[in-house]
Every structure is written in C-alpha cells, then in structure tokens.
C-alpha positions in Angstrom: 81.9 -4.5 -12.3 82.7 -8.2 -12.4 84.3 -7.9 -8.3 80.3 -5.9 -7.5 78.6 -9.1 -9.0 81.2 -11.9 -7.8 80.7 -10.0 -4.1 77.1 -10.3 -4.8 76.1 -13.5 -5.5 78.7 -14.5 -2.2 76.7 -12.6 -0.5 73.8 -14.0 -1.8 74.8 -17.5 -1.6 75.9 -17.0 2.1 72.5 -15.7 2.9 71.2 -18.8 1.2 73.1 -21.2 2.6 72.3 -19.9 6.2 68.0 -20.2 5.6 68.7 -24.0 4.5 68.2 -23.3 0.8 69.8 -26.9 0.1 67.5 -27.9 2.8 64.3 -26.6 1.4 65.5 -27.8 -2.4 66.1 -31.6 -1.0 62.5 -31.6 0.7 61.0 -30.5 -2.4 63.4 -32.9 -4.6 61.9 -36.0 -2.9 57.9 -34.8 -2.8 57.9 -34.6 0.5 55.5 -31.9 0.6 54.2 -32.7 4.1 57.8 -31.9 5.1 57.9 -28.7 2.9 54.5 -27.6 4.6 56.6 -28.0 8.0 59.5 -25.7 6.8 57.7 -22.8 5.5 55.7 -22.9 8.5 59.2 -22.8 10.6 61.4 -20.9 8.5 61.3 -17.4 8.0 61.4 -17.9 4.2 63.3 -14.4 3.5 65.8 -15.3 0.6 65.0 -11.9 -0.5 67.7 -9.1 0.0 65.6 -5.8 -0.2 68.5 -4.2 -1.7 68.2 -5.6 -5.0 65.4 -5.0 -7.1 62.5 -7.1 -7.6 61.8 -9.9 -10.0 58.7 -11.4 -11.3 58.6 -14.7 -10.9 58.3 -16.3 -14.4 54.4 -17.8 -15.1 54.1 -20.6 -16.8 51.3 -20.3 -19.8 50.0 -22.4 -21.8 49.2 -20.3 -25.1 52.8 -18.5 -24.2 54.6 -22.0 -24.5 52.8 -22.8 -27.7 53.8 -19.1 -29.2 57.1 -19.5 -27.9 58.0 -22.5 -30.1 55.9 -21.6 -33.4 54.9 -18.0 -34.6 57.7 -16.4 -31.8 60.0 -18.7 -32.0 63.8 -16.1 -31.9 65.9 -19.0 -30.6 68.6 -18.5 -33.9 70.6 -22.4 -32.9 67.4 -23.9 -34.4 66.9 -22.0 -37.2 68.2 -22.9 -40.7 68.0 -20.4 -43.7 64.2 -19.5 -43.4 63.0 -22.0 -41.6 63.2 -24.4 -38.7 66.6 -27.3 -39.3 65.4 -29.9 -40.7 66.8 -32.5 -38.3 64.5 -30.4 -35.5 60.8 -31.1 -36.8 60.4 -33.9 -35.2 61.4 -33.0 -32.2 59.5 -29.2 -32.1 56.3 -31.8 -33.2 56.9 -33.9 -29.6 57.1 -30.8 -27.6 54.1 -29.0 -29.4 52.8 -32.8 -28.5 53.5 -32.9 -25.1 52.6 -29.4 -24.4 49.3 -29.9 -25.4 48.8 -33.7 -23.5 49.5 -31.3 -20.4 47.6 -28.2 -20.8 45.4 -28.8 -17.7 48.3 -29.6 -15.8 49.6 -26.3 -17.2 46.7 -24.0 -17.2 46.8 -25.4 -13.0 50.5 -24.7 -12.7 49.5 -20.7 -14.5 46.6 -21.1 -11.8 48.2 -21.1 -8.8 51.4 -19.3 -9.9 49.1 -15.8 -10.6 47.3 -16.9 -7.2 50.5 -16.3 -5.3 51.6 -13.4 -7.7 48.3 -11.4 -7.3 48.5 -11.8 -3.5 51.5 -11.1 -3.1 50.9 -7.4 -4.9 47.9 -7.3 -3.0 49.5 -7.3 0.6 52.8 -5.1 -1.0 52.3 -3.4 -4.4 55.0 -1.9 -5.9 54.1 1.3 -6.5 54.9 3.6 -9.3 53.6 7.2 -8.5 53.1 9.1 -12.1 52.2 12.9 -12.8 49.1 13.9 -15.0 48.1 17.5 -16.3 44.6 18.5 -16.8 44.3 20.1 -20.6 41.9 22.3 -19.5 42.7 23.6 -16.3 46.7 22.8 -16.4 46.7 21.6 -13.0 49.0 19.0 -12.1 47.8 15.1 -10.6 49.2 12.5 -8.8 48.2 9.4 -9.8 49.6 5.4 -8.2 49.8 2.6 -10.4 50.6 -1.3 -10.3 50.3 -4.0 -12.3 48.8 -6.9 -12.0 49.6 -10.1 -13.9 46.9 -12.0 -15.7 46.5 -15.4 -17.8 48.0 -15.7 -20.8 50.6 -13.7 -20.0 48.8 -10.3 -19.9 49.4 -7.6 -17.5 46.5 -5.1 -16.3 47.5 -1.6 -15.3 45.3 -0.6 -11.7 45.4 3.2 -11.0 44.8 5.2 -8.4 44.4 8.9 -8.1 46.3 10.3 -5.0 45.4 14.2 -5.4 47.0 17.8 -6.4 51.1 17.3 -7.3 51.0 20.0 -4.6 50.0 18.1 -2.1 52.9 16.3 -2.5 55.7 19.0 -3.5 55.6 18.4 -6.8 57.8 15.2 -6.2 56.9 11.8 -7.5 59.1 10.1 -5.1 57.9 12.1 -2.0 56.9 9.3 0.7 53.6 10.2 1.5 52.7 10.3 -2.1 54.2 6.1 -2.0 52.4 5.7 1.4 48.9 6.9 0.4 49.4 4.9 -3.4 50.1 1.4 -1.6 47.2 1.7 0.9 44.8 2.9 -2.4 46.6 0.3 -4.6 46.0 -2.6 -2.0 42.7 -1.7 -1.9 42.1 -1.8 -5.4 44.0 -5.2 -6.5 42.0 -6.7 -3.2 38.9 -5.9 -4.9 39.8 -7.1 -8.7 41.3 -10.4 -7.1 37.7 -10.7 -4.8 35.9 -9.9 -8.1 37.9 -12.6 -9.9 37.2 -15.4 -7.3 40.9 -15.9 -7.0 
C-alpha cells in the first residue's frame, strides 16, 4: 500500500512540477496578483488527475471557526482533565479575539470561496443517481442528486427526477442515467445560484 501512495504523490508531484506549481505559489507568495491573473489566463490550470477522486475544497466559516474552538473543540493536546489547560486560556481568548476583529474579512473569504464552489458544480455536478419506489404503485424511480455547499458550512441536497428505473435497466450507474442527471442537475444549481444572486 505504502509503494501505491509513494508512486502516487511522484506522480503527482511530477505533474505538479511540469504546470509551474512553484511558479504559481511564488506569484501568489509576493501579491502579485496582476501576475497571477496573467498565469491562469496562460496556463491550462489542470493540477487535477481525474483518476483520483474529488475533494472539496475546505470553506472557510466564520461561525464554523468559532464552534471549532469552543463548544466542538475535539483537539485532545489542549485538553486537561475536563476542561481546556490552563496555560491555553489566554491564548484560545486571542484567537476567539482575532477571529472575531476579522469576521468581514472572513465572511468575504466564505464569500468568494462558495462563489467558485457553486460554479464549479454548476458547470460539472457530480452526480449521484439514487433509486426510489412508489408505496403505492411499487414502481421503481430514478432520481439525480448533488449537493451544493452553503454558508455556515451547510450543504443543500438538489434532486432531480430522471424517470422509470427501466428506462435505465435498472442500473444506477447506467450512462445515460449520469448523462441526463448532470444536464437536469446543471440546470437546477444554475437556477438556485441565479436565485441567490451569487
């Protein structure tokens, strides 16, 4: 398992290293965003090997920050007995204190990140084709779903009905079935993000 990973992240560090990732981290490194503008603009910008599965890029939030290092707080090196170490409070107070002196800047940062997020699922969901059996008829539906991130770190579910299981062999990984669910599901998380002025 350990050869799969270290071939991997060669692999992936090759790939990497051939799109000018040092390149683009240097431009953003200095603020030169005028120069960063120029490189997306250029660069095919595909660090993304379709292979692998795909990862949400995290969101930073605001009232999931503040959670994070109060009520939720599960990070066991600064707990003590039942409580927070003692030798921490002060510290925990400053980043409750700076987190709150930035929350504009946050809440912009949450902003933009969903922006790229929800248009990104717009132009290619992922799609997750489920099955659904009427009670009363006991015929079987096909049904698309996605989800699409929202602030505060929710997620909304957007389904789609795609028609009769038949219609697609009874198979929830039959193409056409994936096909007809991105073309409804793009659709559908166009409209929300229109209706959300995003």
């Amino acid at each position: 398992m350990a050869n799969n990973d270290d071939n991997r992240i060669k692999k992936n560090l090759a790939i990497a290293e051939s799109k000018g990732v040092e390149t683009l981290i240097g431009i953003i490194d200095n603020n030169d965003l005028s120069a960063f503008k120029k490189w997306v603009w250029e660069n095919p910008f595909n660090f993304i090997d379709d292979d692998e599965k795909s990862i949400t890029p995290p969101i930073v939030c605001f009232e999931e920050l503040i959670k994070a290092y109060t009520v939720y707080l599960k990070f066991k090196p600064a707990s003590f007995y039942h409580g927070i170490h003692e030798n921490l409070k002060e510290d925990l107070i400053h980043l409750i204190e700076v987190l709150v002196q930035y929350r504009e800047v946050l809440n912009e940062i949450e902003d933009a990140t969903l922006k790229f997020i929800q248009k990104s699922i717009a132009i290619r969901p992922p799609v997750y084709v489920s099955r659904s059996i009427d009670s009363k008829t006991e015929k079987e539906y096909f049904h698309a779903k996605t989800f699409l991130p929202q602030k505060a770190g929710k997620k909304k579910e957007i389904k789609v009905y795609l028609g009769k299981a038949s219609d697609f062999n009874h198979n929830t990984r039959n193409v056409e079935a994936k096909l007809k669910g991105e073309k409804l599901l793009q659709q559908a998380v166009n409209s929300i993000i229109e209706g959300q002025g995003t």
